[in-house]
N, C-alpha and C positions, 0 to 999 in steps of 0.2 A: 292564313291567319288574319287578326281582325284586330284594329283597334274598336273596344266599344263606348259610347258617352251616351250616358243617361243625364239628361238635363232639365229639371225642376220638373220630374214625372210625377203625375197625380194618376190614384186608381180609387176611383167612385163606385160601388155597389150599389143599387137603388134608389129609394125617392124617397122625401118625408121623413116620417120616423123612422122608416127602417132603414135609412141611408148610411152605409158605414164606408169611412174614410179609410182605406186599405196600406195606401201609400200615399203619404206627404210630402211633397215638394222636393222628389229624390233626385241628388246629385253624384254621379260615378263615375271615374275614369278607370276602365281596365285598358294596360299596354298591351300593345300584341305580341302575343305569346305568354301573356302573365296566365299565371294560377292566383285566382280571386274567389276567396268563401264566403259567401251570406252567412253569415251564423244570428241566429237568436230564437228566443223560444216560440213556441205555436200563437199564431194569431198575429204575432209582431209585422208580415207584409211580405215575406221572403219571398213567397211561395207566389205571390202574385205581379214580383219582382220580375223574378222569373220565366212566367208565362209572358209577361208581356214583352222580355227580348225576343222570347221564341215567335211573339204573334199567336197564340193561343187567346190573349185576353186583348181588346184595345184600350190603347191609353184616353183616359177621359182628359187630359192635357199635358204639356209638356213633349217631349220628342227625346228618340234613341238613336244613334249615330253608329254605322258601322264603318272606317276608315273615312271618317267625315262624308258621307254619303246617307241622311233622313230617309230610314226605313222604316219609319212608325207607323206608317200605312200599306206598307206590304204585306201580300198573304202568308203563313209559315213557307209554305213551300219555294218560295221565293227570296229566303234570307240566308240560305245555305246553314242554316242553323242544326244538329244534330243532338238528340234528347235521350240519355240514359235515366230511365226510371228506377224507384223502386222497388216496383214489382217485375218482374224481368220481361215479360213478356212475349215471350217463345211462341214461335207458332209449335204445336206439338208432336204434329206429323210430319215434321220437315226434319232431317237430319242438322247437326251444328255446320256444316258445309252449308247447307240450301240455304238456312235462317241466315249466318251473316253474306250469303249470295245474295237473296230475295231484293235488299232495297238496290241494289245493281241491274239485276233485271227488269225492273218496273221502269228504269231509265235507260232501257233500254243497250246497257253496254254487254257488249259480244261474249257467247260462253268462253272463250281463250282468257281474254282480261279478265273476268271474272275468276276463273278458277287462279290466275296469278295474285290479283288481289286477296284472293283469299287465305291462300299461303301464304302472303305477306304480313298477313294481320293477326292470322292463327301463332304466325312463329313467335310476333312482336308480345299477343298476349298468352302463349305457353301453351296453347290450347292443340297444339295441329297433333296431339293423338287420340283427340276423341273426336276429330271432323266427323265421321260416321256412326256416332250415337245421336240416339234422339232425347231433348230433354228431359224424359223424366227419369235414364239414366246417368244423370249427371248430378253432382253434389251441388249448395248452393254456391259455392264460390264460383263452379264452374258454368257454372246459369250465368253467372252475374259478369262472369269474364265473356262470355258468347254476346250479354245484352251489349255491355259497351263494343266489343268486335262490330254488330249487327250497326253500330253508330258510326262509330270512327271509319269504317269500310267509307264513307261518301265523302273521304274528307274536307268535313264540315270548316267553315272558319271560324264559327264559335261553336263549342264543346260545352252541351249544359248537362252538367249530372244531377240529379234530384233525389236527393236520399237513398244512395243508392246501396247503402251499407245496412239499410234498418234493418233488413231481416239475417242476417250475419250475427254469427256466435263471436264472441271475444276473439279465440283464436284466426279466425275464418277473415274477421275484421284487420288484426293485423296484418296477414298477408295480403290481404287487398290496397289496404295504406300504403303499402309499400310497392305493389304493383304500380298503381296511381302514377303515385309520386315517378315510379321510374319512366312510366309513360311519357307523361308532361314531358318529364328530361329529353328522351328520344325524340316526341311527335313537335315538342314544342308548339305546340298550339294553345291558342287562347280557349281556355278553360274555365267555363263558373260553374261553382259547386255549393249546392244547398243544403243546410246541415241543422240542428239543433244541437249539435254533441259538437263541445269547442274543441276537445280532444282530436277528435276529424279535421277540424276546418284551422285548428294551429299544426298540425302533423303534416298535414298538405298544402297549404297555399301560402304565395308568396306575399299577400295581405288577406285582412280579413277584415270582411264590413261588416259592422253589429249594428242591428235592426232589435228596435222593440217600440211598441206604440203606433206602430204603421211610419215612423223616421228614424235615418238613418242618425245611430248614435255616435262611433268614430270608426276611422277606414286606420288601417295602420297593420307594421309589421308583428309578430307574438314578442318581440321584445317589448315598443312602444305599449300597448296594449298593460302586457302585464304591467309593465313598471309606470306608464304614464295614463292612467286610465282619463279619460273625457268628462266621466263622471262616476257618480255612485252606481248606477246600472252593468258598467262596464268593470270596474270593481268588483263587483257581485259576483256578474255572470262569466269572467275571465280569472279563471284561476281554480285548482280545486284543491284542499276544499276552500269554501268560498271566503272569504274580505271579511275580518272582525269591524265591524261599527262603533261608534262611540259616542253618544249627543256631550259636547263639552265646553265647558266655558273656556276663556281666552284669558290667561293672565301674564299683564308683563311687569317687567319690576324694571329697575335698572340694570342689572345682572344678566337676565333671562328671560324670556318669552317660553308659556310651558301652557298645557292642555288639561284641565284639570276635570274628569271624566264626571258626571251627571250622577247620583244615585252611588256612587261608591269613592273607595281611598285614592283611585287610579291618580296618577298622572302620566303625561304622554310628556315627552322632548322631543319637538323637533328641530329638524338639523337647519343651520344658517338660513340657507337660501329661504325656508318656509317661512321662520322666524319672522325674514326681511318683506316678506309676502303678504305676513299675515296683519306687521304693524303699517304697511303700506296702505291696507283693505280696510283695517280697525273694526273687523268683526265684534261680538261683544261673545258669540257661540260659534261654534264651527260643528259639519261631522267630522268627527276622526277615524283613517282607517289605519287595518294594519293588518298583515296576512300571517295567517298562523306559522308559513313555511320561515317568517320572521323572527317569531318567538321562541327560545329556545330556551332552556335550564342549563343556566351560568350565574356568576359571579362579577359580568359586568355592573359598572357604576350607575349604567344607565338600564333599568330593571322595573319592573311590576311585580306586584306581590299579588298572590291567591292563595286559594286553596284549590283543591282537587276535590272535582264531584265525578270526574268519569276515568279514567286510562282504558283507552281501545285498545288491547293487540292488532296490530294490521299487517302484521309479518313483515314489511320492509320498514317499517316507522310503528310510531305508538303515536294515538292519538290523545290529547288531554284535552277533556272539559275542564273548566276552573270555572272559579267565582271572586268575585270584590267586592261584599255589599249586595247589590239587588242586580248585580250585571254578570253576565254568564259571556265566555268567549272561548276558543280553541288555539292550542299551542300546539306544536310536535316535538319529537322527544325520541329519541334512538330506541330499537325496538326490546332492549334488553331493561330498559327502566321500568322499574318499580314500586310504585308509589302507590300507597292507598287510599281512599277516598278522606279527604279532611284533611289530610295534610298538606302544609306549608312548601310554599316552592316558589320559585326565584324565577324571573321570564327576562332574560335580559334581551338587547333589540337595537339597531342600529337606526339614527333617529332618522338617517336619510331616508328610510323604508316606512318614516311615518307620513299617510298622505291623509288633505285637507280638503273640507269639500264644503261650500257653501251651501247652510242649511236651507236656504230657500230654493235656489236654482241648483241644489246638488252638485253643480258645476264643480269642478277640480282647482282650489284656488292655488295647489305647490304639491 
């Protein structure tokens, strides 16, 4: 196992105009033996994050640290670094025995160990009764169980997995989650895991770093995360479904400090601490968020008015579009409610769960 630090890494593409800034001044501590997920959408740097612990890609500046030991200039083969893909990458006429044998072989360790390691690793990932099929009789799950076996067999001390769930059906996905996870638990090794699907990279890791823009946006555990977001990106993109917005003015009286929503009737209450945050700051606008899984159809004091333009069946929940005026947002709602389009309904919301975000830096002011 490994401790890894990434410290102020820069990744440069090209020259001139076509010069694109990949990765901005990335800073990252994984513990050894942590589970740690990349998560953020395509293009955001992940992917380049990535390669370059592996040594695939070199850093145009900054340095990566394996147990305080600068490996930034070592070749891949030399990091003891191990890379599950997602594409599985089978040799196709090697049985699932040879394929997670193969990288043993090539380093020359003796056929006895070999065949022991491989039983070790068949059992760990559930696989030792198809050792004697060849890929292309095997399901994807069981592909995807052989790729990582064919990794984990060198025990690596950093474990990178690379989307390796894309091609996985729903069901198929589950049980891989869950394999995963039990892994880590057993192998205890330091594992990073690259994702676009937050669903993945909160199910699995013991933090998760969100990337957009080629920088990193906040490191944290799925509580921090959902309930303290960094900013409006991480709002957004943590959570489903996604953070209701709201451009709003700031008004305080002697009474109360309340949010009074841009283009409609809204008003927002937020709870003390924000209050004290906000008259601290003396914004003049804020954005306001607030997460549909917040809003619910009740009879508290503290409540938004709408109407109904949409009710989803979703068989565990109802989804509601509503409206106030020219502003449109989402509540949820037990799956047996019935409401029809136009009519009047009641969102009541606790004000601790209303969060503020500076409209210029997005930043999270409470």
């Amino acid at each position: 196992m490994s401790q890894v630090s990434l410290r102020e890494v820069n990744k440069i593409y090209g020259e001139g105009a076509g010069r694109v800034h990949a990765v901005q001044d990335l800073n990252l501590e994984i513990g050894d033996g942590e589970f740690v997920a990349l998560l953020g959408p395509s293009g955001c740097g992940k992917t380049s994050t990535l390669r370059m612990i592996v040594g695939l890609e070199t850093i145009t500046s900054g340095d990566i640290f394996f147990d305080g030991r600068n490996i930034s200039r070592l070749e891949p083969q030399d990091r003891n670094v191990a890379m599950a893909f997602e594409t599985y990458a089978l040799y196709p006429n090697f049985t699932v025995e040879e394929n997670l044998a193969f990288p043993l072989e090539v380093r020359g360790v003796v056929e006895a160990t070999r065949r022991s390691k491989v039983r070790e690793i068949a059992e760990i990932l559930r696989i030792s009764d198809i050792l004697g099929s060849h890929p292309s009789e095997l399901s994807g799950g069981q592909q995807q169980r052989v790729s990582l076996g064919r990794a984990l067999i060198r025990e690596p001390s950093v474990f990178i997995l690379d989307e390796v769930m894309s091609h996985l059906d729903a069901h198929l996905k589950f049980r891989m989650l869950f394999d995963l996870k039990r892994l880590h638990r057993e192998l205890k090794r330091t594992m990073v895991y690259v994702t676009h699907d937050q669903v993945e990279a909160l199910a699995l890791a013991d933090r998760v770093a969100v990337m957009s823009n080629a920088r990193m946006q906040q490191v944290g555990d799925r509580n921090t995360l959902y309930n303290r977001p960094a900013n409006v990106f991480v709002a957004d993109f943590i959570g489903e479904p996604p953070t209701n917005f709201f451009r709003a003015r700031v008004v305080a009286d002697d009474s109360r400090l309340t949010l009074a929503v841009e283009d409609s009737d809204l008003v927002l209450v937020p709870d003390e601490g924000t209050a004290a945050a906000l008259k601290r700051s003396e914004p003049k606008s804020v954005i306001a968020g607030i997460r549909p899984q917040n809003l619910n159809l009740s009879d508290k004091p503290v409540a938004l008015n709408a109407r109904v333009a949409i009710n989803e069946y979703l068989g565990e929940r109802s989804m509601l579009t509503v409206y106030n005026g020219s502003i449109r947002f989402r509540a949820l709602a037990p799956p047996e409610t019935r409401i029809s389009r136009g009519e009047a309904v009641r969102l009541g919301y606790d004000p601790a769960n209303v969060m503020v975000f500076d409209p210029e830096t997005e930043l999270l002011i409470s």
